[in-house]
C-alpha positions as CSV (number, residue, x, y, z in Angstrom):
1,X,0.0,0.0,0.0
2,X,0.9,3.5,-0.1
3,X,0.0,7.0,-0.2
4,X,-0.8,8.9,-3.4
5,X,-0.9,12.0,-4.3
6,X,-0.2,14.9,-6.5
7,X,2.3,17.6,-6.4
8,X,1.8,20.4,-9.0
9,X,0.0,17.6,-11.2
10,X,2.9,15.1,-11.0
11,X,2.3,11.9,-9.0
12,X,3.5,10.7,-5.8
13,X,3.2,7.3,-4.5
14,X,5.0,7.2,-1.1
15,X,5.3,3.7,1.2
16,X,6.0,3.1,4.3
17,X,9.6,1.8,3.1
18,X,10.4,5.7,1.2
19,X,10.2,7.4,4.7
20,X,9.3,7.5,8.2
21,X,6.0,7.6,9.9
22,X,6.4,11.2,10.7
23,X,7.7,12.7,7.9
24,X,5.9,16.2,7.1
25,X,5.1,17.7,3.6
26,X,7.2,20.4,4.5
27,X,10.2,18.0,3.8
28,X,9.2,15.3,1.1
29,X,8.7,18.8,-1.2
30,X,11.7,20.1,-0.7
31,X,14.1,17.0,0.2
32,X,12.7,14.2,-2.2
33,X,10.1,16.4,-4.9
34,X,13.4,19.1,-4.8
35,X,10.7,21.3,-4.4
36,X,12.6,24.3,-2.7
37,X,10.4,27.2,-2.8
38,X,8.3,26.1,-0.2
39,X,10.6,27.4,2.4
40,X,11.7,25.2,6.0
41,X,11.9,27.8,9.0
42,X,9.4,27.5,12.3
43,X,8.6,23.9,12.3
44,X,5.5,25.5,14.5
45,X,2.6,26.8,11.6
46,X,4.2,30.2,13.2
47,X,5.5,31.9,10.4
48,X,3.8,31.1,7.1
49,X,7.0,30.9,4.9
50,X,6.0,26.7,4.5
51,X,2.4,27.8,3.0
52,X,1.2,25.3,-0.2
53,X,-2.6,25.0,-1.6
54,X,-4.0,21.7,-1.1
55,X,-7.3,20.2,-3.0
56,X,-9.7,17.5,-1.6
57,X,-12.8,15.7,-1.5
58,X,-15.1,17.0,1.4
59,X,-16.1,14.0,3.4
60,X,-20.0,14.5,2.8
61,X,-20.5,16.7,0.3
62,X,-17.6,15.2,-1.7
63,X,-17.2,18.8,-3.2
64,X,-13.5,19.5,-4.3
65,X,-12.1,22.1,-1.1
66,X,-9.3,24.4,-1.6
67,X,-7.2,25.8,0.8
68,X,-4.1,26.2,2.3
69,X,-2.3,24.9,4.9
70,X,1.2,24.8,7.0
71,X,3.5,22.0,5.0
72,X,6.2,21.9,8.0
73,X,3.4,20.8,10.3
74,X,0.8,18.5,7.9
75,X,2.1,15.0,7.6
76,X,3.0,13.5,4.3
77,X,0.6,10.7,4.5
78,X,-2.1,12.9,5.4
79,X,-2.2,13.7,1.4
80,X,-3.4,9.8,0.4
81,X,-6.1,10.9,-2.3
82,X,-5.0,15.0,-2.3
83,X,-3.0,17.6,-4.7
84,X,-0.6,19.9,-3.6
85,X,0.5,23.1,-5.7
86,X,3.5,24.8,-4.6
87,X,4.9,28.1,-5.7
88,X,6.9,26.5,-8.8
89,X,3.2,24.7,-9.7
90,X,1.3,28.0,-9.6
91,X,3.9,30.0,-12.1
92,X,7.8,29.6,-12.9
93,X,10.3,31.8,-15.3
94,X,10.3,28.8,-17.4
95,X,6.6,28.5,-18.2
96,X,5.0,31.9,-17.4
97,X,4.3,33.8,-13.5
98,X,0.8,33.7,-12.4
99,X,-0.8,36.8,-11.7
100,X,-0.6,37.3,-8.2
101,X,3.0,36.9,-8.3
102,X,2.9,39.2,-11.3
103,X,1.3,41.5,-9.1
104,X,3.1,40.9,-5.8
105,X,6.6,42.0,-8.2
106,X,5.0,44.9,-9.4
107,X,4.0,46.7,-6.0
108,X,7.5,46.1,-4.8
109,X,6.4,43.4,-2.3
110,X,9.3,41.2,-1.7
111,X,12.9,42.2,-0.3
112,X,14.6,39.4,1.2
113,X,12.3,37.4,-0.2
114,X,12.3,34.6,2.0
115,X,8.0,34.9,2.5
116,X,7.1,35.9,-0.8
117,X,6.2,32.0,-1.3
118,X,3.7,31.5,1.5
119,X,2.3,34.5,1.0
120,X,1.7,34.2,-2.9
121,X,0.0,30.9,-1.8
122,X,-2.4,32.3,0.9
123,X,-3.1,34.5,-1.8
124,X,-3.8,32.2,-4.3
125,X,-5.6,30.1,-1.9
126,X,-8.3,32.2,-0.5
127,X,-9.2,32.8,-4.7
128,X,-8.8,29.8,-5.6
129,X,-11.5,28.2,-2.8
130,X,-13.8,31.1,-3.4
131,X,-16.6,31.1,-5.4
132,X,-17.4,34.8,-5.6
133,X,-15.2,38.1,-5.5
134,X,-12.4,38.7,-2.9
135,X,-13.0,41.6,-0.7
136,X,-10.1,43.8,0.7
137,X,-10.5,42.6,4.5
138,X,-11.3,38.9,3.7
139,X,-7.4,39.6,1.4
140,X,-5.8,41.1,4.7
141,X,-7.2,38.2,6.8
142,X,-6.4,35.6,4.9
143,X,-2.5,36.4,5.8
144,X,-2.9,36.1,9.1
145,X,0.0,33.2,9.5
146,X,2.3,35.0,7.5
147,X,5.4,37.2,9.1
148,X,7.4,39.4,6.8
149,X,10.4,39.7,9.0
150,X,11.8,43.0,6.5
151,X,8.5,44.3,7.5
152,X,7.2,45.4,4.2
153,X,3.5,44.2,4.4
154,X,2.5,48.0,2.9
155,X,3.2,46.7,-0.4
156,X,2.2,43.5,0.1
157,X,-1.2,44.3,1.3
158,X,-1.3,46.9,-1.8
159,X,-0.3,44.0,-4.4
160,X,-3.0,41.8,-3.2
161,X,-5.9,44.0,-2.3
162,X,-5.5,45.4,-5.8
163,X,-7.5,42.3,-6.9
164,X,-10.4,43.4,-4.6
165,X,-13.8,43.3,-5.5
166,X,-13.7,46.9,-4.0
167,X,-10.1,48.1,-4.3
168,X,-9.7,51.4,-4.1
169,X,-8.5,53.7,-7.2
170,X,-5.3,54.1,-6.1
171,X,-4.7,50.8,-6.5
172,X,-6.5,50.0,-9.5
173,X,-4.5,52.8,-11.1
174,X,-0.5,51.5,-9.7
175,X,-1.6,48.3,-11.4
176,X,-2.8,49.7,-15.0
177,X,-0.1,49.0,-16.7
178,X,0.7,45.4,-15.9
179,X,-0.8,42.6,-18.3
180,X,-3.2,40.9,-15.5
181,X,-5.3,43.7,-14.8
182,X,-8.8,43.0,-15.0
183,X,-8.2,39.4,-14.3
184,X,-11.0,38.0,-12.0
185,X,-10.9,35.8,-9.3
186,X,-13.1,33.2,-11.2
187,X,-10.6,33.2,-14.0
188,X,-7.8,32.6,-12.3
189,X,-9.0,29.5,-10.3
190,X,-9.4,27.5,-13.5
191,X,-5.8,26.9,-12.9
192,X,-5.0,23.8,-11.1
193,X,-9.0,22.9,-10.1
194,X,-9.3,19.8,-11.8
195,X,-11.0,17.1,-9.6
196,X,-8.7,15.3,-7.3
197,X,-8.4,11.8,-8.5
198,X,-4.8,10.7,-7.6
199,X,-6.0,8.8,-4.6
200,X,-7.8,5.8,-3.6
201,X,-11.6,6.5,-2.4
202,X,-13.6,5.4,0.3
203,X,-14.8,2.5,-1.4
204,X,-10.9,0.8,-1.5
205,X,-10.5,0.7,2.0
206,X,-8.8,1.9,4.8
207,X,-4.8,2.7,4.2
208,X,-2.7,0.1,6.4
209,X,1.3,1.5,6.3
210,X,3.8,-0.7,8.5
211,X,6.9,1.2,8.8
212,X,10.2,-0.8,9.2
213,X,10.3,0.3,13.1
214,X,7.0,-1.1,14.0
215,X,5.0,2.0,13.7
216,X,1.8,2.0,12.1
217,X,0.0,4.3,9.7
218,X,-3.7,3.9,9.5
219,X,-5.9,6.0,7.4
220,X,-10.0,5.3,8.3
221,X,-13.1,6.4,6.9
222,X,-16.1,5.5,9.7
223,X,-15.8,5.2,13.6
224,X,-16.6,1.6,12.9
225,X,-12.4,1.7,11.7
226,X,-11.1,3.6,14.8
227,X,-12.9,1.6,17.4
228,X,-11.5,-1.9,15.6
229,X,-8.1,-0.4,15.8
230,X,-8.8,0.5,19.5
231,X,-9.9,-3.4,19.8
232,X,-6.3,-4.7,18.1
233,X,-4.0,-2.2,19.2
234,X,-3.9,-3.9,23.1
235,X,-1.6,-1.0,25.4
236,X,0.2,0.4,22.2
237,X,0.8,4.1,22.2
238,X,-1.7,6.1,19.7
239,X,-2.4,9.4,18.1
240,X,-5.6,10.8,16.5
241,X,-4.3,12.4,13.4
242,X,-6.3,15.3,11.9
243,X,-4.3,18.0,10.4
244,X,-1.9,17.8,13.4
245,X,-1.6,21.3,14.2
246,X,-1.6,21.0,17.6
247,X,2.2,19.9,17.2
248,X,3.0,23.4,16.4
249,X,2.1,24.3,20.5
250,X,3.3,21.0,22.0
251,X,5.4,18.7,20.3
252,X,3.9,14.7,20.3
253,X,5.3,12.3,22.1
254,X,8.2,10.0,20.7
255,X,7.2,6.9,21.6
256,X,3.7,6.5,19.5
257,X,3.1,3.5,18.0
258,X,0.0,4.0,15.9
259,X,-0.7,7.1,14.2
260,X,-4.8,6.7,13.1
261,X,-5.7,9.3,10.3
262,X,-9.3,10.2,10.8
263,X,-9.6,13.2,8.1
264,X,-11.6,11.6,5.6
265,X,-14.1,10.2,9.0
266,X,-17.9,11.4,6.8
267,X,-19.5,11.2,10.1
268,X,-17.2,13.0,12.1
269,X,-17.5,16.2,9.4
270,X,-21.3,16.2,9.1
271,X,-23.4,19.2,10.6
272,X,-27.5,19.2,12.0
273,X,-28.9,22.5,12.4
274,X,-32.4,22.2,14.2
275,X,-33.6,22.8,17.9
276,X,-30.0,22.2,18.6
277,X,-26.7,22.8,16.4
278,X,-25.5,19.2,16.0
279,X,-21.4,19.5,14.4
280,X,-19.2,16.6,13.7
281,X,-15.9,16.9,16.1
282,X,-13.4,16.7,12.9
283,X,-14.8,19.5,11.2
284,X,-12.3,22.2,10.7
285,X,-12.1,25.1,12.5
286,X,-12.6,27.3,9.4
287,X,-15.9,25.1,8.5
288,X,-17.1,25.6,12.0
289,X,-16.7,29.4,11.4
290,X,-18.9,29.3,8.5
291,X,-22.2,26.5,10.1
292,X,-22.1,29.4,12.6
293,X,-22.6,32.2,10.4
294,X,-25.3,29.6,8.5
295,X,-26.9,28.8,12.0
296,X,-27.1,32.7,13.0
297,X,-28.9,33.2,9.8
298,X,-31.5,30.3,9.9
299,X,-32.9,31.1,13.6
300,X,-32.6,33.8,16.2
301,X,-32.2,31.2,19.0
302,X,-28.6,30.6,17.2
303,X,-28.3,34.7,16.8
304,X,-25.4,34.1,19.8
305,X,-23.5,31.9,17.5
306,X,-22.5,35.0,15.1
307,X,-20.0,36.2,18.6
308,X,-18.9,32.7,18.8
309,X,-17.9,32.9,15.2
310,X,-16.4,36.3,15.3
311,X,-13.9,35.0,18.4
312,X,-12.8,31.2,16.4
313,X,-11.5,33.5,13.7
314,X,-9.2,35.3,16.6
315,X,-8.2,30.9,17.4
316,X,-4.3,30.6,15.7
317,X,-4.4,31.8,11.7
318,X,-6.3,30.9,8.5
319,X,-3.6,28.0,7.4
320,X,-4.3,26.1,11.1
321,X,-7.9,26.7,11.1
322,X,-8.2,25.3,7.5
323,X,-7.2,21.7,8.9
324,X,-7.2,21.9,12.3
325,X,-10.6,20.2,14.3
326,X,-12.7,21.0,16.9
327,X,-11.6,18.1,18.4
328,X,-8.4,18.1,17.8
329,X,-8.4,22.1,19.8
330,X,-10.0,20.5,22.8
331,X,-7.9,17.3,23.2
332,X,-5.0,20.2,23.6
333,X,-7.0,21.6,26.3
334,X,-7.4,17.8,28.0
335,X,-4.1,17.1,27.3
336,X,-2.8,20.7,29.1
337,X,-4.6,22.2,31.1
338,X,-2.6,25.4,30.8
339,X,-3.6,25.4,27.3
340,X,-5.7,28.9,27.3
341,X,-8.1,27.3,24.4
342,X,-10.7,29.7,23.0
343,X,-12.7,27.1,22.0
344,X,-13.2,25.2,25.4
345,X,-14.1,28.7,27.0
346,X,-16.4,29.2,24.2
347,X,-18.4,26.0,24.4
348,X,-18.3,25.5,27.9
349,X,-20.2,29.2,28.3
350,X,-23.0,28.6,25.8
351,X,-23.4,25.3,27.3
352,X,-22.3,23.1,24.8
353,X,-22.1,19.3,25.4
354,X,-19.9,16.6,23.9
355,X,-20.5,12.9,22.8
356,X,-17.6,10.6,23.5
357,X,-17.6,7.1,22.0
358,X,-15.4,4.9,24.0
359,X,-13.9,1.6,22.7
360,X,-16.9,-0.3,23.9
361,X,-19.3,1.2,21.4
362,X,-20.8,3.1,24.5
363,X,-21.8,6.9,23.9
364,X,-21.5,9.5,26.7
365,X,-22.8,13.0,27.2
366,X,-20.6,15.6,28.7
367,X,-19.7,18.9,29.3
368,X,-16.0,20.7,28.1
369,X,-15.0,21.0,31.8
370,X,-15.6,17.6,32.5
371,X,-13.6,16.6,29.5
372,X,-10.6,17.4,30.9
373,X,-11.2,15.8,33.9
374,X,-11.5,12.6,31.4
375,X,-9.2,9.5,30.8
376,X,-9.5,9.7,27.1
377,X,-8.0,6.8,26.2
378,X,-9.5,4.9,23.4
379,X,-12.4,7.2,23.5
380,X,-12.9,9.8,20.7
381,X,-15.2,12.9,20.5
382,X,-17.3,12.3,18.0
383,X,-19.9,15.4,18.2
384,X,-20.4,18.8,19.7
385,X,-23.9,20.0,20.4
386,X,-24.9,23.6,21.0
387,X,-27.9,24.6,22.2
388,X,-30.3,27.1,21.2
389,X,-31.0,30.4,23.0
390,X,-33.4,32.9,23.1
391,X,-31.6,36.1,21.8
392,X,-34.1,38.4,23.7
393,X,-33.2,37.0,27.0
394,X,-29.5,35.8,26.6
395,X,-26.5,38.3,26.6
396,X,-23.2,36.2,25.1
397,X,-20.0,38.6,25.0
398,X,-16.2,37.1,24.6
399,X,-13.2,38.6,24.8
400,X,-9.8,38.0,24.1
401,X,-6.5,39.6,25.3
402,X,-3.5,38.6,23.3
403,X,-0.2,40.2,22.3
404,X,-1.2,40.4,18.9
405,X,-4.2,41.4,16.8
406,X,-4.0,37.4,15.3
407,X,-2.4,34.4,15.4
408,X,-1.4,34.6,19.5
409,X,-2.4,32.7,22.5
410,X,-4.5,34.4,24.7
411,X,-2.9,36.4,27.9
412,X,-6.5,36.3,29.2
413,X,-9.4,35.0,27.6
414,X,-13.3,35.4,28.9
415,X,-16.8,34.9,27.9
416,X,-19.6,35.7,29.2
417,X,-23.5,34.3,29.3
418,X,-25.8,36.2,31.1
419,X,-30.0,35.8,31.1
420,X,-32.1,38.4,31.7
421,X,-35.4,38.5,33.1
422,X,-38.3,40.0,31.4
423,X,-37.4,43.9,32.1
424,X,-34.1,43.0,31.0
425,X,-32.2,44.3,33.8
426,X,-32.5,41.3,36.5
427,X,-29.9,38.5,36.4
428,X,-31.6,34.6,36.3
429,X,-28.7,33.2,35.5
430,X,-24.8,33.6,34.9
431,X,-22.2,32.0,33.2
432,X,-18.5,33.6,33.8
433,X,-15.5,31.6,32.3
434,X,-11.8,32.5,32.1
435,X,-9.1,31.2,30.5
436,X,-5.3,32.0,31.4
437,X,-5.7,32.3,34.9
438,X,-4.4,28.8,36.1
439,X,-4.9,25.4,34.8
440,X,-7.9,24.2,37.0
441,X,-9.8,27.5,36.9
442,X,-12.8,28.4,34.3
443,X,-15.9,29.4,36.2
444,X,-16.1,32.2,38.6
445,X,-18.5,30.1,40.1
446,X,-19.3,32.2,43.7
447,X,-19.7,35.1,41.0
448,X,-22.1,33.4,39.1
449,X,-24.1,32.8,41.8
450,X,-24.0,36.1,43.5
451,X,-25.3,38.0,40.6
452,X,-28.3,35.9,40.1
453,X,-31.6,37.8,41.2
454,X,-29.3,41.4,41.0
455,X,-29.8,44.4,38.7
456,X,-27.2,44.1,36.5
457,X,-26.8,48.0,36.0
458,X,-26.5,48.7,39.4
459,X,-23.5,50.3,41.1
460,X,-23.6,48.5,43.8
461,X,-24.1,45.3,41.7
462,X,-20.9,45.7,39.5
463,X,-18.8,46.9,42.3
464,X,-19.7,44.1,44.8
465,X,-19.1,41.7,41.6
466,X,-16.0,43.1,40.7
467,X,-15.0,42.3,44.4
468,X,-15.6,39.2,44.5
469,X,-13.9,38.8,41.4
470,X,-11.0,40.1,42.4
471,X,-11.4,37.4,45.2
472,X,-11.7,34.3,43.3
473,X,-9.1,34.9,40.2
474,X,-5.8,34.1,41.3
475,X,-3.5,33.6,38.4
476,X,-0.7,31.4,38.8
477,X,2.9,32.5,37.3
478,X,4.8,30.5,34.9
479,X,7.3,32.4,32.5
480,X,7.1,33.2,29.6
481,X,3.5,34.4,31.1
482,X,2.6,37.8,31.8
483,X,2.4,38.7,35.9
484,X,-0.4,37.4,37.5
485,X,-1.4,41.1,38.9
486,X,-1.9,42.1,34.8
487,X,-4.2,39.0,34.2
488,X,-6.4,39.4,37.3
489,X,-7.1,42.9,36.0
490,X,-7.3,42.4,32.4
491,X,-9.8,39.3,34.0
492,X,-11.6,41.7,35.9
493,X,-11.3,44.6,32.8
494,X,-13.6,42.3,30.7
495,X,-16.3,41.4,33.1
496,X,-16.5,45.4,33.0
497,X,-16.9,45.6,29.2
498,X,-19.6,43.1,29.4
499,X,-21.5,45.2,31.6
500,X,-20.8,48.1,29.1
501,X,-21.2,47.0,26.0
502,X,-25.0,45.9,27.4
503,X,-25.7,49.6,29.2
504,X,-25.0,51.0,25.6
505,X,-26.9,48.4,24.2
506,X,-30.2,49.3,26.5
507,X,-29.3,53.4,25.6
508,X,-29.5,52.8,22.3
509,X,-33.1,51.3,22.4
510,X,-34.0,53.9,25.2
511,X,-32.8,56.8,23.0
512,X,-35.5,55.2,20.3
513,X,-38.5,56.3,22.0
C-alpha cells in the first residue's frame, strides 16, 4: 500500500519503506520532490513561509475544497487521495508567473524574499477556494499566518488587495499598466482545479502503512475503523491524526506506535442545524466558522452563534484553522490544562455538550470542563452539540486579550452568558469563564451565583461583583506568562466591558423612544 498524491500535477506514490512515519510535507517537497520554494523555518505553523494549496474531496459533500495549509506541520501521509500546488506549480520563469505573483513584483512586495512564497500561496488560496469576488479585509485576513520579518507588508497588502472586488483607485491605477489587470478571481482558479483523482476512495479501503520500526499508519473512513483499531491495538501508544496542528504548540510524544488518520471520518465532518446545532468533532475550525454564520442566519435562538464565530477567527491563523478540528483544539486543552483554548471557554459558556464514543461502542454526554477531567484513552469525541438560545433573554460577549491582533495565545481570555429577566435588567442566570488564569480555573463560580436575582446596571451590583472577582481569580505565574497582577485585571477589565457593552446596548433602544 501507499499514499498517493499529486504535487503540481505530478504523481506521488510514497510507502512506508520511502520514509518515516512522521515525515511532514514540508520535507518530502523540498528534500525528495526538490521542491525548494516552499521554504523550512518555524517547524511551528508560526511563520507562514512553508504555506502550499491543497485540494480535496469534502467527506460529505464530496465537493472538491481548496485551501491552504502549513507543509512543516501537515504529515505526508495525510495527502493519500490530495493535490498539492507549490509556488513552482502555480507559475515559474520557465513557463510563465501567475498573476498574483505578477502582481506581488510589481507593487514592490518582496525584499529578502524569503515569504514571498507563502504569501503568494495564501493569496492564491483564499481565490482559488472562493466562489465569488475577494474583498479587501477577507485579502488582509487571509494572511494572518504569514510574518514578513523586512516588514514590508504596505506593499504586500497593496499588491493583493489590488485584486479586490472593491479596491480602491489608487490601486486599481498603480496596477494599469501590468498585463493581469482585469483578471477576475473566477478566472484565475481555472488553474490547477481539476477534480482530485490521484487517490484511492472510500470504497478501496482503509490505508494500512507498516513502517520498518514497528510503527503503524492507518488512514479510516467511519468510527466503525477507529474503534476496531482501538480493539487490536492492546496498550500500544496512539495518536488521533487530523491535520496535526496541535504539534506546532506542544510537540507529540516520541514513543507512539499508531498514528490513526481520521480526516476523511464522513460522520465525524457532518453538521445538524435544528432545535439544537449538531457538528461533527473533525470538522475544521474554518468550517465551523462558516455553520455558525449559517446557523445565526437560519434562527434567532442561534443569533449568539454569530459572537462565537467572530472569536474562532481570533483561534491561531487561517492555514491552522483550514485543517485543524474541533476536536483536535480540545484534546490540547485535555491534554494541558494550561492550554488557554478559546474554544473550550467558548463551548463550555453557551453550554455546549460533547459525545464521547469509547472503545466499547458506549456513547457518553458531557460537558467541556468535565472533558478534561477525562481519561480519554480509546475514547474519541465524536460530536459537539450547541444549544439554542433565546436572543431576547440571553447576553453572550467574549473577549480575548492577546499580544497580537491574530495568530497569539491568549494572555487572558473570557466569555460571558448572562439571562435576563423579562425587564431585562434582572440576572436569572450567569455564566463567567476565564481562560489564562491557572490550569484548573474556568468558572467564577461564587460570581455566578452572586449576581443571580441582581440588577445588573446597578453600582452597587458591578462593584460588589467586581469584588468578588478580584477574590476568586488568582493567576498562577509561569514564565514566559505575563504577571499574574496584569491577568487578574485584564480578567476583571472584561467582566466590566460586558457590563458596558449591554448599558450601551439598552441606551440605544432607550434613546428610540
Amino acid at each position: 500500500m501507499a499514499a498517493v498524491f499529486t504535487i503540481n500535477g505530478k504523481l506521488y506514490k510514497v510507502t512506508s519503506d520511502d520514509l518515516p512515519v512522521d515525515t511532514s510535507l514540508n520535507t518530502f517537497i523540498r528534500n525528495y520532490a526538490h521542491l525548494t520554494g516552499t521554504k523550512f523555518m518555524c517547524l511551528e505553523g508560526g511563520c507562514g513561509a512553508c504555506i502550499v494549496n491543497v485540494k480535496r474531496p469534502h467527506p460529505v459533500t464530496k465537493k472538491i475544497q481548496s485551501f491552504s495549509v502549513n507543509s512543516c506541520l501537515f504529515s505526508v501521509f495525510s495527502c493519500h487521495g490530495m493535490e498539492i500546488v507549490t509556488i513552482e506549480g502555480l507559475g515559474s520563469k520557465e513557463n510563465g508567473y501567475h498573476p498574483v505573483q505578477k502582481r506581488l513584483a510589481h507593487f514592490n512586495g518582496t525584499q529578502c524574499g524569503f515569504c514571498s512564497p507563502g504569501m503568494v500561496m495564501s493569496m492564491y488560496s483564499l481565490m482559488d477556494s472562493k466562489r465569488e469576488d475577494v474583498t479587501m479585509s477577507e485579502i488582509e485576513n487571509s494572511l494572518d499566518g504569514n510574518i514578513c520579518r523586512c516588514t514590508g507588508y504596505r506593499p504586500i497588502l497593496d499588491a493583493f488587495k489590488s485584486f479586490a472586488c472593491d479596491a480602491n483607485e489608487r490601486l486599481v491605477t498603480m496596477c494599469s499598466d501590468i498585463e493581469d489587470l482585469g483578471t477576475s478571481c473566477r478566472v484565475m482558479r481555472s488553474e490547477n482545479s481539476a477534480p482530485c483523482s490521484s487517490g484511492n476512495d472510500r470504497n478501496e479501503g482503509p490505508l494500512k502503512l507498516l513502517f520498518k520500526d514497528g510503527k503503524h499508519w492507518r488512514k479510516v473512513y467511519s468510527i466503525e475503523d477507529i474503534l476496531d483499531i482501538f480493539s487490536e491495538i492492546g496498550n500500544e501508544p496512539y495518536i488521533i491524526v487530523g491535520g496535526n496542528t496541535g504539534h506546532g504548540v506542544y510537540r507529540r510524544k516520541s514513543d507512539l506506535s499508531i498514528f490513526i488518520d481520521i480526516s476523511s471520518v464522513e460522520e465525524l465532518h457532518s453538521h445538524w442545524i435544528g432545535s439544537e446545532l449538531i457538528v461533527g468533532a473533525n470538522v475544521p475550525l474554518t468550517e465551523f466558522r462558516n455553520i455558525l454564520l449559517q446557523a445565526a442566519s437560519n434562527s434567532s435562538k442561534f443569533k449568539y452563534c454569530e459572537e462565537v464565530a467572530k472569536h474562532v477567527e481570533m483561534i491561531a491563523h487561517t492555514a491552522v484553522r483550514n485543517v485543524g478540528s474541533l476536536a483536535g483544539n480540545l484534546s490540547l486543552k485535555q491534554q494541558h490544562h494550561e492550554f488557554p483554548s478559546d474554544l473550550y471557554l467558548l463551548l463550555e459558556t453557551v453550554g455546549a455538550h460533547l459525545t464521547i464514543t469509547s472503545s466499547d461502542g458506549m456513547m457518553i454526554k458531557t460537558t467541556p470542563q468535565e472533558l478534561i477531567k477525562m481519561d480519554m484513552n480509546k475514547k474519541i469525541i465524536t460530536n459537539i452539540v450547541l444549544p439554542a438560545l433565546d436572543s431576547v433573554q440571553y447576553i453572550f460577549k467574549s473577549y480575548k486579550v492577546q499580544p497580537r491582533a491574530q495568530n497569539a495565545k491568549a494572555y487572558v481570555n473570557a466569555a460571558f452568558l448572562v439571562k435576563l429577566s423579562s425587564n431585562k435588567h434582572i440576572v436569572n442566570e450567569a455564566t463567567l469563564c476565564f481562560g489564562g488564569i491557572h490550569p484548573s480555573f474556568t468558572h467564577a463560580a461564587e460570581t455566578e451565583r452572586a449576581l443571580v436575582g441582581k440588577y445588573l446596571f446597578q453600582n452597587d451590583t458591578i462593584q460588589e461583583a467586581l469584588r468578588m472577582l478580584d477574590a476568586e481569580i488568582n493567576p498562577n505565574w509561569e514564565l514566559p506568562e505575563p504577571h499574574p497582577s496584569f491577568r487578574k485585571q485584564a480578567a476583571l477589565g472584561l467582566f466590566y466591558r460586558l457590563v458596558w457593552f449591554r448599558w450601551n446596548d439598552v441606551k440605544k433602544r432607550l434613546s428610540c423612544f
